[in-house]
MARLUMNU-746089 format. One record per residue (C-alpha): residue in three letters; x, y, z. Coordinates in steps of 0.25 Angstrom, whole numbers, padded with zeros to 4 digits, always signed. Each point is the difference from the previous one (the first is absolute). Layout:
N
ALAXYZ ...
END
This chain:
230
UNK+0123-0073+0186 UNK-0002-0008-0012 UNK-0015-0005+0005 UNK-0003+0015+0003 UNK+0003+0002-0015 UNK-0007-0013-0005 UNK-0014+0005+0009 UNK+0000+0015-0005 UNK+0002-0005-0015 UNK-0011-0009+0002 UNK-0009+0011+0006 UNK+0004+0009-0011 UNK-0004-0011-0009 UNK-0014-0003+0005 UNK-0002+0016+0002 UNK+0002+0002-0017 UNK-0009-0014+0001 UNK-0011+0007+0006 UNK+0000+0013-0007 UNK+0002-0006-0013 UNK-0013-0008+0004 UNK-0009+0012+0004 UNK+0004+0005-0013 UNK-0004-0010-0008 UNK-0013-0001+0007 UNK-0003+0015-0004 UNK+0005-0002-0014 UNK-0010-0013+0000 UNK-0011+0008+0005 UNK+0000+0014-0007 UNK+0009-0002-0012 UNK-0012-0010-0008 UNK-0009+0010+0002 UNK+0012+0012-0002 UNK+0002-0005-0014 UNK-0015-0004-0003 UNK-0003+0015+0004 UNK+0008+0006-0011 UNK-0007-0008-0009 UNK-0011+0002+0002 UNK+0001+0016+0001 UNK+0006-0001-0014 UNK-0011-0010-0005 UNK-0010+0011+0004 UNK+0007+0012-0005 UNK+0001-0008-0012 UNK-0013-0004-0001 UNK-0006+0016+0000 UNK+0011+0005-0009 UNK-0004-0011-0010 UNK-0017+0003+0002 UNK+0005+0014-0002 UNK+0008-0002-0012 UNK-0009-0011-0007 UNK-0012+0007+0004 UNK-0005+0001-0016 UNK+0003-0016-0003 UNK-0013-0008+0003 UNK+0008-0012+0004 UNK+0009+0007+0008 UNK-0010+0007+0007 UNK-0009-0011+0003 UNK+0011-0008+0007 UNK+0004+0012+0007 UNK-0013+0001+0006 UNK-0001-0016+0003 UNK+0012+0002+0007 UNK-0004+0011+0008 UNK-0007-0010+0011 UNK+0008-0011-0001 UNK+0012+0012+0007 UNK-0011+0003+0010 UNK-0002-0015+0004 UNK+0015-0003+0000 UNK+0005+0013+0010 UNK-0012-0007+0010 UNK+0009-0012-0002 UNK-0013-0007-0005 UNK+0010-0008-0010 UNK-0010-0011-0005 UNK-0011+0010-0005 UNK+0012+0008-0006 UNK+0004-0013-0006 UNK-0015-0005-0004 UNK-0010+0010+0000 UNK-0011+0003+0008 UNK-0011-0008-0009 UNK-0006+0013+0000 UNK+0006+0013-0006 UNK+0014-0004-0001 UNK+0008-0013-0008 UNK+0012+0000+0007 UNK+0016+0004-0005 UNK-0001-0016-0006 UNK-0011+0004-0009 UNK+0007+0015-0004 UNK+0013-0008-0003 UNK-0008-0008-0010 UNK-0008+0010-0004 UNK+0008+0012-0003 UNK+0013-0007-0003 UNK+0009+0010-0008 UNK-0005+0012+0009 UNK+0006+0006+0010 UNK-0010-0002+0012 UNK+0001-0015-0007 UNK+0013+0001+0005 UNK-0001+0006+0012 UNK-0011-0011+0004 UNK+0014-0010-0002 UNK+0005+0008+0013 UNK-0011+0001+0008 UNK-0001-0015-0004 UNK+0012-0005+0003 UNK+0000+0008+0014 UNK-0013-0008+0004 UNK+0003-0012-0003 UNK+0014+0002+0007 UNK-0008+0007+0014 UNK-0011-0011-0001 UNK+0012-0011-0002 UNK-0001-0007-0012 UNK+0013+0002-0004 UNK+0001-0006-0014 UNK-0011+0010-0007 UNK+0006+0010+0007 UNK+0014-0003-0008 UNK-0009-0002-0012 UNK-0007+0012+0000 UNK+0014+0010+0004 UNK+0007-0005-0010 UNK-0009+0003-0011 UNK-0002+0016+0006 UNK+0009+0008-0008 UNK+0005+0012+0005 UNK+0013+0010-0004 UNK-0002+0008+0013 UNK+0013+0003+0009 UNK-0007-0004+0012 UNK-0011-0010-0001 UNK+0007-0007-0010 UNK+0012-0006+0010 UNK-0012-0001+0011 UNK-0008-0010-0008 UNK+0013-0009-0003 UNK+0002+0001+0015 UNK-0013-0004+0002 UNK+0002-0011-0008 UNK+0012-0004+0005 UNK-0009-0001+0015 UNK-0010-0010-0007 UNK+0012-0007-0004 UNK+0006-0001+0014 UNK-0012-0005+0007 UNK-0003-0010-0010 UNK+0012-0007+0005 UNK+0008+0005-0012 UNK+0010+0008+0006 UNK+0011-0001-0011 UNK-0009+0008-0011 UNK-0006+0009+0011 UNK+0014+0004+0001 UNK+0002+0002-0015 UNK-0012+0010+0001 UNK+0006+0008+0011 UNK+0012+0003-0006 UNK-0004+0004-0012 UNK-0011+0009+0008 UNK+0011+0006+0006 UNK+0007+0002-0013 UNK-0011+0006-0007 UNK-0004+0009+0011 UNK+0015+0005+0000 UNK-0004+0010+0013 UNK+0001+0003+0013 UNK-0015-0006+0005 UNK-0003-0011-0008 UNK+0013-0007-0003 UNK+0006-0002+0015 UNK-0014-0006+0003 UNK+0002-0011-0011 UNK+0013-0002+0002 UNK-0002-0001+0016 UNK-0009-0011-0003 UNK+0009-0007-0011 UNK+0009-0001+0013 UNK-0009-0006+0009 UNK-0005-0009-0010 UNK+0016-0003-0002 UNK+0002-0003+0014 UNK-0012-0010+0001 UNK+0007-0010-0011 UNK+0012+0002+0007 UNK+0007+0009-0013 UNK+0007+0009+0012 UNK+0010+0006-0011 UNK-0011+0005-0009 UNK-0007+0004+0013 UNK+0011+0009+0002 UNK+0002+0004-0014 UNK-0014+0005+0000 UNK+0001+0007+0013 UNK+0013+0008-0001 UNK-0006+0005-0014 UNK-0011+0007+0010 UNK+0013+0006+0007 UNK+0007+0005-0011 UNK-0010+0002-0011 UNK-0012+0006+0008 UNK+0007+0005+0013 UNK-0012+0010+0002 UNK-0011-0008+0000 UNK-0007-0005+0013 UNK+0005-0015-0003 UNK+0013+0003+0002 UNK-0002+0007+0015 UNK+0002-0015+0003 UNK+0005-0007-0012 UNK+0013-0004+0009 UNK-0007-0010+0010 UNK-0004-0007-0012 UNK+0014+0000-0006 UNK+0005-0003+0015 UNK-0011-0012+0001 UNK+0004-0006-0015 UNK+0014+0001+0004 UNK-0001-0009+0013 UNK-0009-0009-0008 UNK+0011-0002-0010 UNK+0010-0005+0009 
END
């Protein structure tokens, strides 16, 4: 009888395993680019509200337009010319940083920097150049500290990437944004064997966003931390 018992918890065990697995496998796969989406939608949208608005200021305008292609070649995933120019027509986001430093497309050229640099894996410009973009916005504000937070982690340094999720899911303070960096604090938790603050950053998906799409599943990963710990 006892045997029976040992074998179906073992089963059970290895069945939460496997989900917990397939899950982190999707959220691998699609929450990168999940997150890099809402950046770069918000970029964009800036990017027009700022040409519109600054319209009348030479400067301002003139970056706008140079930025204008650098978008074009960056939602082709040509990252380098984005980054460099085309030699031709176009000088690249590196150039509009140092050119128009102080506007806002300046500024924006910061972001679609630092994504390149992170897509195209040199992942120490890309830290550099999102830390200096500047941003008060509710939503791509938290998603570039994430972002940053990423680099971090598969730079090796998974102790500040950690710091950068948590205070992405803190300055996010919704639904969408925060469970995703606080799911990825917990896994990032679990892989330096920090099981209690796994669990601490998972049941804050339970209780604190219990209608986001994280927590469908969050308790797998509770379950899995938990078995870890003992």
């Amino acid at each position: 009888m006892a045997n029976k018992e040992t074998e179906k918890k073992i089963a059970n065990v290895e069945e939460v395993g496997e989900l917990v697995s397939r899950s982190e496998r999707f959220i691998e796969n699609n929450k990168k680019n999940i997150t890099i989406g809402i950046i770069v939608i918000t970029v964009i949208i800036g990017a027009i509200l700022g040409y519109n608005h600054l319209y009348s200021a030479p400067k301002n305008k003139n970056a706008a337009i140079a930025i204008f292609r650098g978008e074009q070649y960056f939602m082709k995933d040509s990252f380098n010319l984005a980054l460099n120019g085309n030699g031709v027509d176009y000088d690249g986001f590196e150039y509009i940083i140092r050119q128009y430093s102080g506007t806002k497309p300046g500024n924006l050229a910061r972001a679609y920097a630092g994504i390149c640099y992170y897509k195209t894996g040199d992942l120490e410009s890309a830290i550099k150049h999102l830390k200096s973009f500047k941003s008060d916005d509710e939503n791509i504000s938290p998603a570039i500290i994430g972002l940053i937070g990423d680099c971090y982690v598969e730079s090796g340094d998974v102790k500040e990437g950690i710091s950068f999720f948590e205070k992405a899911a803190s300055r996010a303070n919704n639904d969408f944004l925060s469970p995703i960096y606080l799911k990825k604090a917990g896994i990032a938790y679990e892989s330096m064997q920090q099981y209690d603050n796994a669990i601490k950053a998972y049941t804050a998906i339970r209780e604190k966003h219990a209608a986001s799409m994280e927590a469908m599943d969050i308790e797998k990963y509770i379950v899995r931390a938990q078995l870890a710990k003992k």
